[in-house]
C-alpha positions as CSV (number, residue, x, y, z in Angstrom):
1,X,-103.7,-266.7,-77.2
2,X,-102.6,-262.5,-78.1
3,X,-103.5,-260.4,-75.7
4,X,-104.7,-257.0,-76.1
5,X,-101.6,-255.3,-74.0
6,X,-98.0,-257.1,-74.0
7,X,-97.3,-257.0,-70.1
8,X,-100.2,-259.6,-69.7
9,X,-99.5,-261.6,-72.9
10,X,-95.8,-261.2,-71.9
11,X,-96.6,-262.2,-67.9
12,X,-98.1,-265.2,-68.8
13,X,-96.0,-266.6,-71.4
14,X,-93.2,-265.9,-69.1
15,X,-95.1,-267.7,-65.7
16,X,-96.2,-270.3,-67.6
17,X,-91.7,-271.1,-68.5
18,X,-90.2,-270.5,-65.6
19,X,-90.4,-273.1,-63.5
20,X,-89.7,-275.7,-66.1
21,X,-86.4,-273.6,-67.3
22,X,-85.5,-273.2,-64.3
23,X,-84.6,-276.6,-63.8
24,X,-83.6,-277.5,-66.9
25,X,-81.5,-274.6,-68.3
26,X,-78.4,-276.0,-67.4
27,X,-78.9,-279.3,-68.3
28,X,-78.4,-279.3,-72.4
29,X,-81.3,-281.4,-72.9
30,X,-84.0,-279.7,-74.0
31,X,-82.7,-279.2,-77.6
32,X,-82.9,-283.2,-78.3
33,X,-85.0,-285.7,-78.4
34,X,-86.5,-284.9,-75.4
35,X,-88.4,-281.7,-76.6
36,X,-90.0,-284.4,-79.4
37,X,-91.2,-286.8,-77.1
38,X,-94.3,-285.4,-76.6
39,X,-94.8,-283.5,-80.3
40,X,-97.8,-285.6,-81.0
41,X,-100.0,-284.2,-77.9
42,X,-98.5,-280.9,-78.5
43,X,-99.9,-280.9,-82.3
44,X,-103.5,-281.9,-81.2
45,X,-105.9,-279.4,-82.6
46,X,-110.0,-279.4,-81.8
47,X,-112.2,-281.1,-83.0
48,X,-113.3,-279.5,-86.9
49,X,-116.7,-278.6,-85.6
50,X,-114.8,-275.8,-83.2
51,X,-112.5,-274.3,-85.4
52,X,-112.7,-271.3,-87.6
53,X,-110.4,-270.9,-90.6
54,X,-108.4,-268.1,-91.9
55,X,-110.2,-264.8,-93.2
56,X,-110.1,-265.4,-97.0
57,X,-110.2,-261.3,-97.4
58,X,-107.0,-261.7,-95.0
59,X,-105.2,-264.7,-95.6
60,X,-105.8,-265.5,-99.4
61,X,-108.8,-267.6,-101.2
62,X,-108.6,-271.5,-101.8
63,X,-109.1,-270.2,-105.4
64,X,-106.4,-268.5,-105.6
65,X,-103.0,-269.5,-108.0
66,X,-100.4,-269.2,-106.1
67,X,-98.3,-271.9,-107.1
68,X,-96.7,-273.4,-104.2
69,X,-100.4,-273.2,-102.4
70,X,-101.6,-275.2,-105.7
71,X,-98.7,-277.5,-105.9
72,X,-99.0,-278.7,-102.1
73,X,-102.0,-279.0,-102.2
74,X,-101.9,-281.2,-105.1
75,X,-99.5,-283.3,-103.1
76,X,-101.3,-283.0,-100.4
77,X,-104.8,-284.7,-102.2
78,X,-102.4,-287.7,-103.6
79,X,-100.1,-288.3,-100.7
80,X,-97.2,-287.5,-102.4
81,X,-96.0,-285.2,-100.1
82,X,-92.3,-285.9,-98.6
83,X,-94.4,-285.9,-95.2
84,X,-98.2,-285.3,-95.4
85,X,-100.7,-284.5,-92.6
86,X,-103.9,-283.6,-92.5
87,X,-102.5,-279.8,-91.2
88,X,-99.6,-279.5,-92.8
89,X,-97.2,-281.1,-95.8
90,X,-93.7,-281.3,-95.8
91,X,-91.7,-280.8,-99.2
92,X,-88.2,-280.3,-100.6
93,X,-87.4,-276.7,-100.4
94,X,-84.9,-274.4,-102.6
95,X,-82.2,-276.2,-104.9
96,X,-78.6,-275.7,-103.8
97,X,-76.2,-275.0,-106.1
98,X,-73.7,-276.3,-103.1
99,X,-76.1,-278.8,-102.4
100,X,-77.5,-277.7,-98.9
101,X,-80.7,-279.9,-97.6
102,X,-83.7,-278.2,-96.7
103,X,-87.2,-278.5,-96.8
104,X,-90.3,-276.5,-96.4
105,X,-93.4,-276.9,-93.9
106,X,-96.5,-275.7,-95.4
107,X,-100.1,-275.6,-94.0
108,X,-103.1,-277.5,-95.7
109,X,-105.1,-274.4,-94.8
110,X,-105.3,-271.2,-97.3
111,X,-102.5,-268.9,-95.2
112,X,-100.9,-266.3,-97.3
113,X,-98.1,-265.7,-94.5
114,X,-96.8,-264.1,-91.5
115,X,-99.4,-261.4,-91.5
116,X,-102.3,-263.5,-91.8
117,X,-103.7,-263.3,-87.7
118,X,-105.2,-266.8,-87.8
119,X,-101.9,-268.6,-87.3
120,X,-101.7,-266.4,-83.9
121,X,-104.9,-268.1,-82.1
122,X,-105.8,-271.1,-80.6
123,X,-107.5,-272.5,-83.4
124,X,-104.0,-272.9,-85.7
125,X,-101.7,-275.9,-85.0
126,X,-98.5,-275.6,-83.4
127,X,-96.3,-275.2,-86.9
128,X,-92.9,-274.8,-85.6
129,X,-93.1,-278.2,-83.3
130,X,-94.5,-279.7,-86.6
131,X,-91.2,-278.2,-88.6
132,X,-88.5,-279.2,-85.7
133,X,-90.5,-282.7,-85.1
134,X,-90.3,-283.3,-89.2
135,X,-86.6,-282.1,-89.4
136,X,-85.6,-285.4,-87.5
137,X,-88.3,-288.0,-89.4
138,X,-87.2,-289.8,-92.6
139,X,-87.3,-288.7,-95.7
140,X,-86.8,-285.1,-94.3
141,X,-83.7,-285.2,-92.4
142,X,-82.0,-281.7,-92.1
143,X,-78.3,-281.9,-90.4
144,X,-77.8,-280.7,-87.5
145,X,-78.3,-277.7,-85.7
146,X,-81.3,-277.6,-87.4
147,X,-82.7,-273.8,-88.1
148,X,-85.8,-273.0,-88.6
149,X,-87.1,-269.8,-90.4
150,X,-90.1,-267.5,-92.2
151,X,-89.6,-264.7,-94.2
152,X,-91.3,-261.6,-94.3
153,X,-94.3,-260.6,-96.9
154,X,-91.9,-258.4,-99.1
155,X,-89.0,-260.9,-99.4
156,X,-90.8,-264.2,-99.8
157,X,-91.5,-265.7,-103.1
158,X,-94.8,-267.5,-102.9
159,X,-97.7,-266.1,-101.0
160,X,-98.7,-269.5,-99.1
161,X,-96.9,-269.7,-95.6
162,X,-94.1,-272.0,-95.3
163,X,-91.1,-272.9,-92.6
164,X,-88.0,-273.1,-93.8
165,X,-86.4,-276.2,-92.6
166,X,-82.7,-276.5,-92.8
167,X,-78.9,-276.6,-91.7
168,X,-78.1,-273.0,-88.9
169,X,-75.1,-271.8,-90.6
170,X,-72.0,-272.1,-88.0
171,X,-70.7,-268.5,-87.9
172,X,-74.6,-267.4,-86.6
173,X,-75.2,-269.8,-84.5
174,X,-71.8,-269.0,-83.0
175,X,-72.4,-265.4,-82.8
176,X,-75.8,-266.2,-80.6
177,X,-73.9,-268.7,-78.9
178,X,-71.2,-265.8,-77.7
179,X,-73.7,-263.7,-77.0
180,X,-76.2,-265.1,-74.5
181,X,-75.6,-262.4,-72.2
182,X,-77.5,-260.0,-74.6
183,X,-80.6,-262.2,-75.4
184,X,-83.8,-261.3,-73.5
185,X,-85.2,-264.4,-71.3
186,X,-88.8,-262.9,-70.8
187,X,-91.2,-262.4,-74.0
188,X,-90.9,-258.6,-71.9
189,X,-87.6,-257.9,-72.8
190,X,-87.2,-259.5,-75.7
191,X,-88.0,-256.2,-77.6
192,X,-85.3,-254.2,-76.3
193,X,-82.5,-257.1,-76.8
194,X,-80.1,-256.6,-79.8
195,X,-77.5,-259.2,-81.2
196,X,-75.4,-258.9,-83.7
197,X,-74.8,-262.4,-85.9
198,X,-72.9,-262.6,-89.0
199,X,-75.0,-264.5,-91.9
200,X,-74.9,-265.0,-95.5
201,X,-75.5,-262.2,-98.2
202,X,-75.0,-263.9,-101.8
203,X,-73.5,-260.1,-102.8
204,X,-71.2,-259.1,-99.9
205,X,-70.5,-262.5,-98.5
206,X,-70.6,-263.3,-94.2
207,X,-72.1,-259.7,-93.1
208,X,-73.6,-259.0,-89.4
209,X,-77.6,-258.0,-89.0
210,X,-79.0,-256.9,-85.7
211,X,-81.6,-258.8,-84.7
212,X,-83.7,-259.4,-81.1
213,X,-83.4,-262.6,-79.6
214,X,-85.3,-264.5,-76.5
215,X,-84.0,-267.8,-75.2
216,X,-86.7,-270.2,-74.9
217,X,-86.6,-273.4,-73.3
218,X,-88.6,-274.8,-76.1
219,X,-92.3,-274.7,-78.1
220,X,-94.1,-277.7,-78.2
221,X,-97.0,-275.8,-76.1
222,X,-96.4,-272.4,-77.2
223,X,-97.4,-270.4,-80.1
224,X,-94.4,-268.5,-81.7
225,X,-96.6,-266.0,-83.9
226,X,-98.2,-265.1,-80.9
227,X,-95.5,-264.5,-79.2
228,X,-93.5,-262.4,-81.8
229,X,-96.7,-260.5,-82.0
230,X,-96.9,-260.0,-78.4
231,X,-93.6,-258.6,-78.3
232,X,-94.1,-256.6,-81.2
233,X,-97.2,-255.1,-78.6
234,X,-93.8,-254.2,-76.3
235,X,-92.0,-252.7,-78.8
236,X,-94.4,-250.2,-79.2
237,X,-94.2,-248.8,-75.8
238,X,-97.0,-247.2,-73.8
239,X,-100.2,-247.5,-75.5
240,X,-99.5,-250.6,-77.5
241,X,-102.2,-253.1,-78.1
242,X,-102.7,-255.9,-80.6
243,X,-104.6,-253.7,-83.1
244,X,-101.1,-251.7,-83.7
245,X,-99.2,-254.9,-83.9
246,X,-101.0,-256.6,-86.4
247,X,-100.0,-254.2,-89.3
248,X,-96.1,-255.4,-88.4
249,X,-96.4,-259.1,-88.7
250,X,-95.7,-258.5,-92.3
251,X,-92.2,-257.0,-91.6
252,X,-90.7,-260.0,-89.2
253,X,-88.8,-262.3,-90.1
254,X,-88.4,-265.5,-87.3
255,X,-85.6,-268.2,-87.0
256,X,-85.5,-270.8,-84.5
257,X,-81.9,-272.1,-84.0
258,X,-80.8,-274.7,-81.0
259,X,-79.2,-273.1,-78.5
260,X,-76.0,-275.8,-77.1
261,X,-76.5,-275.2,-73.5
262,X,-80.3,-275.8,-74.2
263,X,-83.5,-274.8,-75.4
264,X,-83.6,-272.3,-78.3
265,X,-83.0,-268.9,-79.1
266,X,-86.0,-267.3,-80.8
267,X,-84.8,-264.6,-83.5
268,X,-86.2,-261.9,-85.1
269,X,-85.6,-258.8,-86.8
270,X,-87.3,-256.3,-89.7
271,X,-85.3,-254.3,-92.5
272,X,-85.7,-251.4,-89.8
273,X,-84.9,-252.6,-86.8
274,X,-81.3,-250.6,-84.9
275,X,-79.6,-251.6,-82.6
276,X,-78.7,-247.5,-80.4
277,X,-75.2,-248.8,-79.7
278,X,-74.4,-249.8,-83.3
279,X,-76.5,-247.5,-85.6
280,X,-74.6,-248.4,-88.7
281,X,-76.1,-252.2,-88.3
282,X,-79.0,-253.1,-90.2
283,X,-81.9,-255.2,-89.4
284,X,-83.1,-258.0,-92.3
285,X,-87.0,-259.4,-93.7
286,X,-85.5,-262.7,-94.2
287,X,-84.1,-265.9,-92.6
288,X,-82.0,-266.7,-95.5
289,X,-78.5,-265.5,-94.3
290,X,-78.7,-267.7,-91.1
291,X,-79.6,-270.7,-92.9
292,X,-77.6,-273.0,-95.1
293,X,-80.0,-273.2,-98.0
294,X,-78.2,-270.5,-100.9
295,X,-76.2,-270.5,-102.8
């Protein structure tokens, strides 16, 4: 699904949209039930006999002991998982001093994390529907608007890939909300958007980070790694390919929030990123301070 050059990974993610948000943009729909309808076609993957699994030199060993990779999988085996399929598991995520729900989506398969290129091709299954579809099924019902979110390699804790599934704290997901006019509407532009939105840091309290945003009418057929990863291909300018992406994957961080006049804005941002017309704000690794799951 990546492309070698961003204007044709870009081109056709963007063709492939527009003619469905272009009729339903307006209508507030696509955020609700409507967008689950279809999320069991959506998570179809081939048949085993055609897949290939992650590159255990790139995305960890099934040997290894990383704790939340042997601890789901150990769920996973007895079906003691809060939600358990045969690609993914769902279980409770960080305990809330404040008592925020949230919940994690991890994959069955050996994925160390955002930097592991597997998750970018056709052969992975759509993890994002799976965390938005689960969000809404009993026993792992987050409050609405939910948020979605990864962390970078630096910041995370465990070294097995997993959504964070929880509550989109208000003040951010009013700050996108005021600021639609700066989000970017084609995977093109997304690189170039900046947005400032106020989050959560457990040592200075509600503080802004930059971050680039593209409004999306929703992913039930799309692949949101490879998209980041194409636009990370755009951010690089003239000359960038997939090859010089890669190496970044490991810097993003990428939240899905519900946007309120429909479909979703698509966030990301890095500890480097700037914004030119606000130099003194900071870009962030993590999804934490748009989602209510600390303190």
């Amino acid at each position: 699904m990546c492309e070698n050059r961003a204007g044709d990974a870009a081109s056709e993610l963007t063709r492939r949209r527009f003619i469905q948000f272009s009729g339903l943009a307006g209508a507030g729909v696509l955020a609700g039930a409507g967008l689950l309808a279809d999320a069991g076609h959506a998570l179809a993957v081939p048949p085993p006999s055609l897949v290939k699994g992650p590159d255990p030199k790139e995305c960890g060993k099934t040997s290894d002991s990383d704790s939340l990779w042997q601890r789901s999988q150990k769920c996973h085996s007895n079906n003691t998982c809060l939600q358990n399929h045969a690609d993914y598991v769902v279980m409770g995520g960080a305990k809330s001093k404040k008592g925020y729900v949230n919940y994690i989506l991890v994959p069955t398969e050996r994925i160390s994390g955002i930097e592991c290129s597997w998750i970018c091709g056709s052969s992975a299954p759509n993890y994002w529907s799976a965390a938005d579809y689960y969000a809404t099924q009993t026993p792992t019902v987050v409050p609405t608007p939910v948020g979605l979110g990864i962390n970078s390699k630096a910041i995370r804790n465990f070294d097995q890939l997993h959504i964070h599934m929880a509550r989109a704290r208000r003040e951010s997901w009013n700050d996108l909300a005021a600021q639609d006019n700066l989000a970017a509407w084609t995977v093109a532009n997304w690189a170039d958007s900046r947005v400032s939105v106020r989050g959560l840091s457990e040592k200075l309290g509600i503080i802004p980070h930059t971050y680039r945003v593209l409004i999306w009418p929703g992913f039930n057929h799309d692949n949101l790694f490879a998209m980041l990863r194409a636009m990370l291909v755009a951010s690089l300018g003239h000359g960038g390919t997939t090859a010089k992406a890669q190496p970044l994957m490991q810097y993003q961080t990428l939240i899905v929030i519900p946007r309120p006049a429909g479909g979703y804005y698509i966030v990301n941002s890095e500890k480097g990123l700037i914004d030119p017309n606000n130099p003194h704000l900071t870009g962030t690794d993590t999804c934490d301070p748009l989602l209510l799951m600390h303190p």
